[in-house]
N, C-alpha and C positions, 0 to 999 in steps of 0.2 A: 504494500500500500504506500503510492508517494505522499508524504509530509505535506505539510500547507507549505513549509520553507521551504521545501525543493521545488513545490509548484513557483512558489514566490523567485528563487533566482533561477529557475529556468526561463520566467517571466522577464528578468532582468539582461542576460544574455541576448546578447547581439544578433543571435540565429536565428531567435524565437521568433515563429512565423504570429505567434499570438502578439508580440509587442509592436509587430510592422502593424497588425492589424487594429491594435488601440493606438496609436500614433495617426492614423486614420481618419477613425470613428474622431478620436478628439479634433485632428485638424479638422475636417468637413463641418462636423458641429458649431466651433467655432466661426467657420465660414460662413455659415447658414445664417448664423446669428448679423455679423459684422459684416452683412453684403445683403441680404433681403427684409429684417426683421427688428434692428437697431433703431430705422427710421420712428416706429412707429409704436413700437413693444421695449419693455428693459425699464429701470430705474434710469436713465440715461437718454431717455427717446427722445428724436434729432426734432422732430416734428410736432410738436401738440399746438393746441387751440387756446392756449393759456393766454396770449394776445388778447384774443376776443373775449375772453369770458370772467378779466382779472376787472376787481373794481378801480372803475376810474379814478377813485379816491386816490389809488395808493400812488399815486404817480404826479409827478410837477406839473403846474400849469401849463409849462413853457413843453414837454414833451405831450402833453392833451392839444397842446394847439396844434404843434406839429405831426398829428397823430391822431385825427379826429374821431377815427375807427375802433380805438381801443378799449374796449371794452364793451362794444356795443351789442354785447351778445350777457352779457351781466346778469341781467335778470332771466335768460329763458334757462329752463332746468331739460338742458340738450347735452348729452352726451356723445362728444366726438372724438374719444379717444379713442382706446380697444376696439371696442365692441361695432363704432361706427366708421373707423377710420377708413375704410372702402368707398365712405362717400365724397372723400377727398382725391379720391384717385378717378383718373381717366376713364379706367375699366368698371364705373360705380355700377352701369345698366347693364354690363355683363353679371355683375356680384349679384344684384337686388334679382335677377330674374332665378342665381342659380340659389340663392337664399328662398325665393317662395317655392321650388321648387322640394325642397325641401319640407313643406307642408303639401303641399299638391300637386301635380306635375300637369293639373289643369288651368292651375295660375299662371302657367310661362305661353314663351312659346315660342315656334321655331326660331333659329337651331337649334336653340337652349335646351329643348326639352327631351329632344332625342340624346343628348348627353346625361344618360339617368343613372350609369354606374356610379361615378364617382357622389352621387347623392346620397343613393345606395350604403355607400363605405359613410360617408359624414351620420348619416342614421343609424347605424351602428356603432360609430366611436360617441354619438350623442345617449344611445341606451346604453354603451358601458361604462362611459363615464361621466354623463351628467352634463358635461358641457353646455355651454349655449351653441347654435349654430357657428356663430364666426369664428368661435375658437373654436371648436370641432374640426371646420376648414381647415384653419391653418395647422393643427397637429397633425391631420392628415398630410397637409403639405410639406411639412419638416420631415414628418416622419419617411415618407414617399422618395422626397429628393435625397435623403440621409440614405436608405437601402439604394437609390439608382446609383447613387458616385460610389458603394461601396459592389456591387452585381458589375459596372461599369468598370471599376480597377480590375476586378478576377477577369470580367473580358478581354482587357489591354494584354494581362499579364498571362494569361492561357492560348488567347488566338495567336497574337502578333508578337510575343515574345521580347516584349517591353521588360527593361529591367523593374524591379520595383518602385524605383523613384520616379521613373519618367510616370510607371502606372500612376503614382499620388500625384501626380503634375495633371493627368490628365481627368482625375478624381476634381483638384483641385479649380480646372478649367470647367469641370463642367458645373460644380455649384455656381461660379462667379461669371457665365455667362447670362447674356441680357435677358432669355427667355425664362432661369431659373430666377434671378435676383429680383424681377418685376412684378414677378407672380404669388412667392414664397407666401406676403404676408395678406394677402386679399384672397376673398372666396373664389376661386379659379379653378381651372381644370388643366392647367397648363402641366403643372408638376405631377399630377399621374399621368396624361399623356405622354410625359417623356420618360415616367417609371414604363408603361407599356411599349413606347419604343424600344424602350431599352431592350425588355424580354423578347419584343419581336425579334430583334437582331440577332441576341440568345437564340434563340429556337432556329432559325433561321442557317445561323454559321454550324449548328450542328443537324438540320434538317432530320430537325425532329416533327414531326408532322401533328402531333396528339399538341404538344407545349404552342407549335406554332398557330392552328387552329383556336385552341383556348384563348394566345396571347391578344391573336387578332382580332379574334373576336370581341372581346375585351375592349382592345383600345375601341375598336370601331362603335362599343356602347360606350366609349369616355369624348370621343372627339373624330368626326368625322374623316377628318385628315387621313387615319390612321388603316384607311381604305386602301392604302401606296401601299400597303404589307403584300397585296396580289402581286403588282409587278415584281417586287422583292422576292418571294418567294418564285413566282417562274422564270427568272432572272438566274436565280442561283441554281436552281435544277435544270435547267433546261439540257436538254441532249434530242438531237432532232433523230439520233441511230436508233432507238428505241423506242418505237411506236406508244407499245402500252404506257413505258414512264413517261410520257411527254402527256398523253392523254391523263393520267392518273394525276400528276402536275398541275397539266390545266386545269382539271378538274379542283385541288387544292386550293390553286392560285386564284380559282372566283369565290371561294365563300367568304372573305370581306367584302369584297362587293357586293356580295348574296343579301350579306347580314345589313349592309349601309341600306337597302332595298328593302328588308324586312322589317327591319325597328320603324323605317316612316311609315309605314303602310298600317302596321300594328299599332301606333299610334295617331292615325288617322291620318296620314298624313300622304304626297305622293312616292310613288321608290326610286324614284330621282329627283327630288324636293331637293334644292341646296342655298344653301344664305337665308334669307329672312323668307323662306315660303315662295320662291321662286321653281316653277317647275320644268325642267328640262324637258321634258316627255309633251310639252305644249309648247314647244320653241322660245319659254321665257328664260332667261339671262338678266343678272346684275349688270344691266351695261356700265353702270357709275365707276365700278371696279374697273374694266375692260379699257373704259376712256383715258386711263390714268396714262397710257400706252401710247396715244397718240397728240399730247404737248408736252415739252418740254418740263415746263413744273412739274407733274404728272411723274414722267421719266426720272426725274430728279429726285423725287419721294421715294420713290420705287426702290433705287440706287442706294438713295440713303438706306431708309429700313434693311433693304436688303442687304447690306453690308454691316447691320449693328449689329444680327443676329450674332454672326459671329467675330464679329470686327477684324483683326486682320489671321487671327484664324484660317481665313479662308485663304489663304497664302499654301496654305496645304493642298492646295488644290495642285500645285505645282510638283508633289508628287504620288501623280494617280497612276502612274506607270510603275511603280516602285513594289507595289502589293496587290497580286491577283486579287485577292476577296473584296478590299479596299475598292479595285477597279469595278470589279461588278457591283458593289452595291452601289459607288458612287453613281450610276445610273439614274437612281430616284431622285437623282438631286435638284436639273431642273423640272420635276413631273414635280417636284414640291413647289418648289418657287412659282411655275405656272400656275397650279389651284391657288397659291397665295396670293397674287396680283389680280385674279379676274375674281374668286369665289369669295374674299374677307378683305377688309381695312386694315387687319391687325399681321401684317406681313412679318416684323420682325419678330413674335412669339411664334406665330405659327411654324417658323424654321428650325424652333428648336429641335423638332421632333430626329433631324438629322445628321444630328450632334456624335451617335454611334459612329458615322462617315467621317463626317466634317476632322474630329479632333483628333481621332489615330491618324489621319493622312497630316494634322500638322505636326503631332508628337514625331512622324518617321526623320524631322530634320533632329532629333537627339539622338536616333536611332545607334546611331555609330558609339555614343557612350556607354563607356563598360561600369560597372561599380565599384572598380580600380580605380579607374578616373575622377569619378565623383568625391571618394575617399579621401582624395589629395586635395582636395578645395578647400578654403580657406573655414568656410561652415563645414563641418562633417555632417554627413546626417548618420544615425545612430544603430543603424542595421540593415542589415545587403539586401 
């Protein structure tokens, strides 16, 4: 029988695959916090409503004259901290729809409402542990992106054969890009979206077909987008020698689309419904989105978002010659960005979802670093 002391400096020991794994969990956490959640939550928080809400009393005449606003919220007994601070954000009418949704899923409506997993899981952490809805959200959301950068490192470190460090670099990249740091602390579906990316890609590099199916399926009841796992999947299998696997494939490779077509339908809705109750199958199209393509401003927004998703990140794209697997999935890449300019306004979250691609093809420029190398730098880090 081992000792608590042998467990404890086995723990200590440089080897120990369990201390790379708590150096991790603490880094990310951390991350989580001081990148998504600081803003708004913490004894510390960047942002509150104290401006509006402090009595004008307390303050000099000469900073009341120059500051006629302050306090003008004194009297109403309005709580805009925690509990309401989604109504300070951009995405408030994405939050409020996926909040009543949460009593009713006849309160919302499209797309909102066809996103009914992730409701699902918030009514559940609300009957275990009491919660209010908003926090419910966001512990789902901590908890969510906390397990994808940690299923994300074992992917770096298992497929592409990243040393350790580069893997927590790439752990590191993925809490503190734009689509994970925007979302964390508001009711969103962003961050199980990119937890079921994640497993999609899982299931996917090891074509497993029972994991892939479940995973898909899944995302496609968390966020529509998450439809792109067909192509991925017949991407990766395809072989045109073999009759039956290609048909067996195909076969595979449509039940996210099956599923994007079932859920509207089963919720009243059409099985090519997309954006706000627009139906393809009647020749209707967002054209608002579509225009954005044809002026310059338009072009320019485009450009921007789609570069913040991963800001220069995408620099990686420079080596997609480099990694077979890499190259094929890199495929979906523009089939993302396309649904993201014509189908949604919210171009730069919605790319997260291809962060699985995007960040090993930027990690391959470390590639060549050994953990010899690393050793000898001026910081050590603490285990191979």
């Amino acid at each position: 029988m081992v000792s608590k002391n042998n467990i404890f400096k086995n723990l200590l020991h440089k080897e120990s695959p369990a201390k790379y794994w708590i150096f991790c969990i603490a880094i990310y956490i951390s991350l989580i916090f001081s990148t998504g959640l600081f803003y708004a939550y913490g004894p510390e928080a960047v942002i509150t409503m104290e401006y509006f809400f402090s009595p004008p009393a307390s303050i000099s005449p000469e900073f009341q004259e120059r500051n006629p606003d302050f306090g003008m919220l004194h009297e109403q007994e309005i709580d805009l901290l925690s509990e309401n601070f989604w109504k300070t954000s951009s995405v408030y009418s994405d939050a409020a729809y996926y909040i009543l949704q949460t009593e009713s899923f006849d309160l919302s409506i499209a797309p909102y409402k066809y996103r009914f997993l992730p409701i699902l899981i918030v009514r559940l952490v609300q009957t275990i542990t009491g919660l209010s809805t908003v926090k419910a959200f966001i512990l789902m959301n901590i908890s969510l992106t906390l397990l994808t950068a940690l299923i994300f490192t074992i992917y770096l470190i298992r497929y592409f054969d990243f040393t350790k460090q580069i893997a927590m670099l790439g752990g590191i990249l993925f809490i503190t890009m734009f689509p994970s740091t925007s979302t964390i602390a508001f009711p969103s579906m962003e961050p199980v979206s990119l937890f079921f990316s994640m497993l999609i890609f899982y299931a996917v590099i090891n074509k497993n077909v029972f994991l892939f199916l479940l995973f898909a399926i899944s995302g496609v009841a968390t966020k529509e987008v998450l439809a792109i796992s067909s192509l991925l999947w017949f991407v990766m299998t395809f072989q045109l020698k073999d009759k039956k696997a290609l048909l067996l494939n195909t076969l595979i490779s449509s039940i996210p689309v099956i599923t994007f077509m079932l859920i509207r339908s089963i919720m009243g809705g059409n099985p090519l419904e997309v954006n706000y109750g627009y139906n393809l199958l009647k020749g209707e199209f967002p054209q608002n989105y579509g225009a954005r393509l044809f002026n310059f401003s338009g072009l320019f927004s485009i450009t921007i978002k789609t570069f913040l998703s991963f800001s220069f990140l995408w620099l990686g794209l420079l080596n997609i010659r480099k990694n077979k697997t890499l190259m094929k999935f890199s495929i979906i890449i523009p089939f993302v960005i396309l649904a993201a300019i014509l189908l949604s306004s919210r171009i730069t979250r919605v790319l997260g979802i291809i962060f699985p691609v995007v960040i090993p093809l930027f990690l391959l420029f470390f590639n060549n670093l050994k953990s010899h190398q690393i050793k000898t730098a001026t910081v050590q880090i603490p285990f191979n």
